[in-house]
N, C-alpha and C positions, 0 to 999 in steps of 0.2 A: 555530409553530416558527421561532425567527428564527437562522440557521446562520454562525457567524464562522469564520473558516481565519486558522491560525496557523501561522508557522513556529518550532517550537521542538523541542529534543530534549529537552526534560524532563518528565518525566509520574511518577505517581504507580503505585507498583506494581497498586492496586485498581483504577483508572482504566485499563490494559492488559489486567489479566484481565477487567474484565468486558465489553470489546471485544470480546476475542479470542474469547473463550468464549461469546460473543453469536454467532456466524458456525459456532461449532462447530470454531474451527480447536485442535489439541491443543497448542500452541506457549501456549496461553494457562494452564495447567498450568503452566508456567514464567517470573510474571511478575518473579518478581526477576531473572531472566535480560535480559527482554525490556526492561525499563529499563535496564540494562549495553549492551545490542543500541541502543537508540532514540538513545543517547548516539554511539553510532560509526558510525549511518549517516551518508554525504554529506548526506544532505536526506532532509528528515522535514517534512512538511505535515499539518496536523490539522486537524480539524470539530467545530465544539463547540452543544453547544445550552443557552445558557448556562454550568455548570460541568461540564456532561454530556460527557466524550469520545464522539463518533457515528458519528467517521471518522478513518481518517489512510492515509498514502502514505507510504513509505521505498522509496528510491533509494538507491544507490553510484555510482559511477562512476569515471572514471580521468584524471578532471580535463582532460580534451581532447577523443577519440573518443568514446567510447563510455560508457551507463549502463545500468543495470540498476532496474528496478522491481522490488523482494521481495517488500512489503507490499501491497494496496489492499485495505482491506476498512470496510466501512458497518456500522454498526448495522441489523441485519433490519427494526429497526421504524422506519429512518428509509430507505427503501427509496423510489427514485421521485418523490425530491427534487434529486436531479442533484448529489445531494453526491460520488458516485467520479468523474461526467462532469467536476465542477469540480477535482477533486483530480489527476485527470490532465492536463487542461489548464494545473495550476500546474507542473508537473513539463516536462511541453511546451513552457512557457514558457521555464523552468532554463533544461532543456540544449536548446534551436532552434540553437545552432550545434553541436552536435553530429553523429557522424555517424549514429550509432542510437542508437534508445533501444528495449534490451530488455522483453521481459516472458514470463515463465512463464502459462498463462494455463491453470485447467482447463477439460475440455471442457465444460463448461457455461455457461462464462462467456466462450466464444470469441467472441459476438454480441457483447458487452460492448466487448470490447478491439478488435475490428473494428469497429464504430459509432465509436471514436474514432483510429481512422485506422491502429493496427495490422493486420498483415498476417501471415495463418498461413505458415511457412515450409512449403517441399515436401520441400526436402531437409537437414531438422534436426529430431530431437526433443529436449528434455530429458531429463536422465539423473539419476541423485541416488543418494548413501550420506546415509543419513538415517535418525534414532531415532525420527521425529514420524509420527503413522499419518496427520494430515491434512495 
């Protein structure tokens, strides 16, 4: 498996569903959406194994202080190849003058986001109005 990272927002409707829908997340049910979405984030980083999508990161941000990470997700079956460890260190790279960089993170993936240098808040949770069950 030889793994190249790209930054681009353009992808192929097929090529997001079957990412999305690789992870289980329901967002991928909606990839003509998610191509419209890949196009307006600030920064979008992707993993490819060859012509294969494997991975990608979308961020926003506010051009100064602060971003936001939305997306991190791997292909399962490419898992423990340090492809999200690299996708967030591209992203760390961005925004290092920044003064934070957020992230939603579920609990099971809190190791995850802590091993690369995020920090669980004590006094904040996330909130959401949202139609997606994942």
């Amino acid at each position: 498996m030889t793994i190249t990272y790209q930054d681009t927002h353009t992808f192929t409707r097929e090529a997001l569903e079957r990412l999305f829908l690789s992870v289980g997340w329901s967002s991928g049910h909606f990839p003509d959406r998610l191509v419209i979405a890949m196009q307006h984030f600030s920064t979008v980083y992707s993993a490819w194994d060859g012509d294969k999508l494997v991975g990608m990161i979308c961020a926003m941000d506010d051009g100064n202080m602060n971003a936001y990470v939305h997306y991190l997700l791997v292909d399962p079956a490419c898992h423990g190849n340090g492809i999200g460890r690299t996708l967030v260190e591209l992203v760390k790279k961005k925004y290092a003058d920044y003064l934070r960089i957020a992230v939603i993170a579920y609990n099971d993936e809190l190791h995850f986001y802590e091993n690369c240098g995020f920090q669980k808040a004590a006094d904040a949770s996330p909130m959401f109005i949202t139609s997606l069950w994942t």
